[in-house]
C-alpha positions as CSV (number, residue, x, y, z in Angstrom):
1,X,130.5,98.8,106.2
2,X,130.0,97.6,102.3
3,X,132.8,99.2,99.9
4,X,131.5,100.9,97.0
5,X,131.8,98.2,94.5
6,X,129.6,96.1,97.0
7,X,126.9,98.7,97.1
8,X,127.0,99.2,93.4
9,X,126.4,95.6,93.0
10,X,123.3,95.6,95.5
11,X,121.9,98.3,93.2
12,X,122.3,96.7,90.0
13,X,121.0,93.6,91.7
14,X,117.7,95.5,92.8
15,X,117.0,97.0,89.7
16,X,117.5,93.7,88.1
17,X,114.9,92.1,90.8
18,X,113.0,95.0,90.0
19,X,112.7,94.9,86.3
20,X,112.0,91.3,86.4
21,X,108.9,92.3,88.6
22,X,107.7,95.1,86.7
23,X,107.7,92.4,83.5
24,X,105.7,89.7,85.5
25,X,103.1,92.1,87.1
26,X,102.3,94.8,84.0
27,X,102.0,91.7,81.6
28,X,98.7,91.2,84.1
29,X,97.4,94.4,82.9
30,X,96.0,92.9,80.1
31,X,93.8,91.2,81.7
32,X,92.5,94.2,83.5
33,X,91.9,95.9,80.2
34,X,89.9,93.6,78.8
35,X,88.1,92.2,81.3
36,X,87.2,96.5,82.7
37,X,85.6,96.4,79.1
38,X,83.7,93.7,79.3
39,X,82.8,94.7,82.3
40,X,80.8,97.8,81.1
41,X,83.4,100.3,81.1
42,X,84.5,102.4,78.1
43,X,88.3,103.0,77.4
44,X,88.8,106.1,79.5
45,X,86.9,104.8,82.3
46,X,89.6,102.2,82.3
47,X,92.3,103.6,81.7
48,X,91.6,106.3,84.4
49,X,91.1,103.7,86.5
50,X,94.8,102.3,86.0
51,X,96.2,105.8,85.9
52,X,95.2,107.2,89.1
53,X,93.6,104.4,90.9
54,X,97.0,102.2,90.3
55,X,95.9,99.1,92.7
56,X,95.4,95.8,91.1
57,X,93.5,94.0,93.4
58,X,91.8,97.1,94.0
59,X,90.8,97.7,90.3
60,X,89.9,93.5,89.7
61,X,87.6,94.2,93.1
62,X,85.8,97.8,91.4
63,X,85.0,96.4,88.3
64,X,84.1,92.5,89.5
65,X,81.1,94.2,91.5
66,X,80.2,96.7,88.7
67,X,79.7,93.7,86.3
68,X,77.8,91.9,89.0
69,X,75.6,95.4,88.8
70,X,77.1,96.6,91.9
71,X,78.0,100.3,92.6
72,X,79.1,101.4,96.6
73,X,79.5,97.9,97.0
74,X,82.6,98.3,94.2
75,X,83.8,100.8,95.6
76,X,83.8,99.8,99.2
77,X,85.6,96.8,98.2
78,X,88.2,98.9,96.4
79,X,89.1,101.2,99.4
80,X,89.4,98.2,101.2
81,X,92.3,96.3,99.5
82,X,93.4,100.0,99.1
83,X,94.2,100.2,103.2
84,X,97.3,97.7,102.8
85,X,99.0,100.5,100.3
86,X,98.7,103.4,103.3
87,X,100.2,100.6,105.7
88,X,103.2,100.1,103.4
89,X,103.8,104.0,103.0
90,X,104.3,104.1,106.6
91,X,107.5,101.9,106.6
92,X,108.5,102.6,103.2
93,X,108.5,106.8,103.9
94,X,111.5,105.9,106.4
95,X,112.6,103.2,103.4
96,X,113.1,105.3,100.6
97,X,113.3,108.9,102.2
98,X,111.8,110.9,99.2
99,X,112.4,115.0,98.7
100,X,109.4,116.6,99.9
101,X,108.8,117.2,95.6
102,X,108.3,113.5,95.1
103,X,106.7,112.6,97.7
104,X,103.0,112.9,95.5
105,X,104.9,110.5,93.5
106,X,106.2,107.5,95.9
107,X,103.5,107.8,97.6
108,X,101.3,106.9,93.8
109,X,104.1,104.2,93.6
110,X,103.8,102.5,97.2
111,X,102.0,98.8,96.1
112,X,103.0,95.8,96.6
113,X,105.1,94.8,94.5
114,X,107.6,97.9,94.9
115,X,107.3,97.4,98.9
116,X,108.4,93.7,98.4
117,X,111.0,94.5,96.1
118,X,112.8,96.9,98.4
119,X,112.2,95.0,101.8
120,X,114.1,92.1,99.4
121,X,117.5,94.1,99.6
122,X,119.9,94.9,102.5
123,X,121.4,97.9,101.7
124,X,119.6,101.3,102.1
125,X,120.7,102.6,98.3
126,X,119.7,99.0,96.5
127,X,116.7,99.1,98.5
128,X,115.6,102.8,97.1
129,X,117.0,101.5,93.6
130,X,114.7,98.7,94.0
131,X,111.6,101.4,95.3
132,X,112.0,103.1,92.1
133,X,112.8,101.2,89.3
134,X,109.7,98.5,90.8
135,X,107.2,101.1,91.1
136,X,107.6,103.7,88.4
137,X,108.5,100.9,85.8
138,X,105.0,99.3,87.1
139,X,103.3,102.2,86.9
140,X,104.0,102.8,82.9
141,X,103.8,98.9,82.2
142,X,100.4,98.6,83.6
143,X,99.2,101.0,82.1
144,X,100.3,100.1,78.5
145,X,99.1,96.6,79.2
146,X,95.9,98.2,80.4
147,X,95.7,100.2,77.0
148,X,96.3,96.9,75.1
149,X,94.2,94.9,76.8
150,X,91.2,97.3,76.8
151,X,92.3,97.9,72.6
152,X,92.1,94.2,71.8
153,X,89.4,93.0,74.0
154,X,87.8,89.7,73.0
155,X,90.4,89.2,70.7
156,X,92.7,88.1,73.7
157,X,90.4,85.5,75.0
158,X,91.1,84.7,78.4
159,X,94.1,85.9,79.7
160,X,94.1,83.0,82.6
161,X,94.6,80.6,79.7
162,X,98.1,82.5,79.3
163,X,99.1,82.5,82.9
164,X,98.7,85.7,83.4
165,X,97.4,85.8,86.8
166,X,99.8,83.8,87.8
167,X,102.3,86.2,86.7
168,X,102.5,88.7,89.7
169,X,102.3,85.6,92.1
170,X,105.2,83.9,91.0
171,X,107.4,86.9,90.7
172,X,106.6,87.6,94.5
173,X,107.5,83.7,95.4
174,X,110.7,84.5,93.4
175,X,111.4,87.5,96.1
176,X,109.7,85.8,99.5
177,X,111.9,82.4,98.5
178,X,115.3,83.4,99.6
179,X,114.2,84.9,102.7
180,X,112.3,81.6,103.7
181,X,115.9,80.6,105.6
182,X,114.9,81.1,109.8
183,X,112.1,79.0,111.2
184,X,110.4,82.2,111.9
185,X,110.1,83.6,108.6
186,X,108.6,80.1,107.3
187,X,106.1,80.0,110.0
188,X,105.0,83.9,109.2
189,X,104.5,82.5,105.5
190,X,102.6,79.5,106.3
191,X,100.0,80.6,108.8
192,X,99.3,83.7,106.5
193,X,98.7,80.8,103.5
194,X,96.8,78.4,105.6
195,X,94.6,81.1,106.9
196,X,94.1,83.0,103.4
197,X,93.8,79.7,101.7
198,X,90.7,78.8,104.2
199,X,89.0,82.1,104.4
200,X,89.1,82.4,100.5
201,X,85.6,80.8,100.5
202,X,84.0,82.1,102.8
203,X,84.8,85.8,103.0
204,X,84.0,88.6,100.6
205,X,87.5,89.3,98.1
206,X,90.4,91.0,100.0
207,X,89.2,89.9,103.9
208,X,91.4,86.8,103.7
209,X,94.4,88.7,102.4
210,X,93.6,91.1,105.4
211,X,93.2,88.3,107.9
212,X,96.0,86.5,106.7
213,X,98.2,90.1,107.2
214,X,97.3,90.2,110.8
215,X,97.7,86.6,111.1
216,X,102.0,87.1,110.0
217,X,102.1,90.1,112.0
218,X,100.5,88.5,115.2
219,X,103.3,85.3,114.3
220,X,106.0,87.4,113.6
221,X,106.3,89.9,116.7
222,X,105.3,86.5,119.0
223,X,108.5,85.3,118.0
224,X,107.1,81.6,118.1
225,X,110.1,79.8,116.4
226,X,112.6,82.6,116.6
227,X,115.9,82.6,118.2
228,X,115.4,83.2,121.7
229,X,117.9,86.0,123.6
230,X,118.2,85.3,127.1
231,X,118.1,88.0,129.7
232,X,121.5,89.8,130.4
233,X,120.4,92.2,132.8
234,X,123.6,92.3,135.4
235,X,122.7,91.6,138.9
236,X,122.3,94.4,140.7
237,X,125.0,94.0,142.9
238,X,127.3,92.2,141.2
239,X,130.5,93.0,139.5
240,X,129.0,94.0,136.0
241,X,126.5,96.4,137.7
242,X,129.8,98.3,139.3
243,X,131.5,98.4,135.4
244,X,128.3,100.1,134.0
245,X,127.3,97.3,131.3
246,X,123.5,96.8,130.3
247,X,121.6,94.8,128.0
């Protein structure tokens, strides 16, 4: 059982990983804001868009099709990168254990980046710290970004040239790194790359993500390259089955 002091430090630690996450994702917003405008949309539209809709894949997907003169096909496309976020409320409900009052609210604040930031920790209060301080500070940091962005428009340029969409990437290879130590866990991350990396071309945006997700699931519970437990089921009429002991 951690002392206190330990499970202070765990929280400070999370928040710390979280902040760092919140700086590296919302400075992405930018580009969401300009490029929603130069998409067609006007500034509320946009900013509504960040405010409620709070996905950013899902928000890159609505307005890519609406400047390619789409319309159900945007939102279609939206809903579907959308699924991942109702998959990550059902693990992160028993995570972060929220009063029935904010429960509206974590749910608003379940993405990925808040997911990945408390999955990251070990302890249950660093990993609601982490919850938290990922997805609220996300939520308010996109949104000024998105404000920004949609403000200064073409005067930004093109917010790849600054690395910006690598931002949100390498803050969630900063979190996935240190957990890359079993054999297991590396293989979960490389089939999931191989297979997003391949299906990228050929698939309409957010399938290969998907794909890739059932591949690391499919890899993870086969256990491929895990630790193997061998069977210590007693023998029925042995000694251990006469003590009581089980596996």
């Amino acid at each position: 059982m951690q002392t206190d002091s330990a499970q202070t430090d765990a929280v400070r630690r999370a928040r710390r990983e979280g902040l760092g996450v919140v700086v590296a994702t919302s400075a992405y917003g930018l580009s969401f804001g300009a490029l929603s405008i130069a998409s067609g949309l006007d500034l509320p539209q946009t900013m509504v868009l960040s405010l409620l809709m709070f996905s950013g894949g899902s928000q890159f997907a609505f307005i890519g099709v609406v400047a390619a003169g789409g319309g159900v096909a945007g939102v279609a496309s939206a809903a579907m990168l959308g699924l991942r976020n109702a998959l990550y409320g059902m693990s992160m409900r028993r995570v972060v254990q929220p009063r029935r009052a904010l429960l509206p609210l974590a749910a608003h604040v379940t993405i990925d980046e808040s997911t990945a930031v408390a999955l990251a920790q070990s302890e249950p209060r660093a990993q609601r710290a982490g919850f938290w301080v990922t997805g609220v500070g996300i939520w308010i940091g996109w949104n000024l970004a998105t404000l920004a962005g949609a403000l200064l428009g073409d005067q930004l340029g093109d917010p790849r040239q600054w690395g910006l969409d690598a931002a949100a990437a390498a803050a969630f290879v900063g979190l996935l790194w240190p957990r890359l130590k079993a054999r297991q866990a590396m293989a979960v991350a490389a089939a999931s790359a191989v297979v997003a990396a391949a299906l990228l071309p050929v698939l309409p945006a957010g399938m290969p993500v998907m794909v890739a997700a059932a591949v690391g699931v499919i890899v993870g519970l086969t256990n491929w390259l895990g630790p193997r437990h061998e069977s210590t089921l007693p023998d029925p009429g042995g000694p251990q089955h006469a003590e009581g002991h089980h596996a």
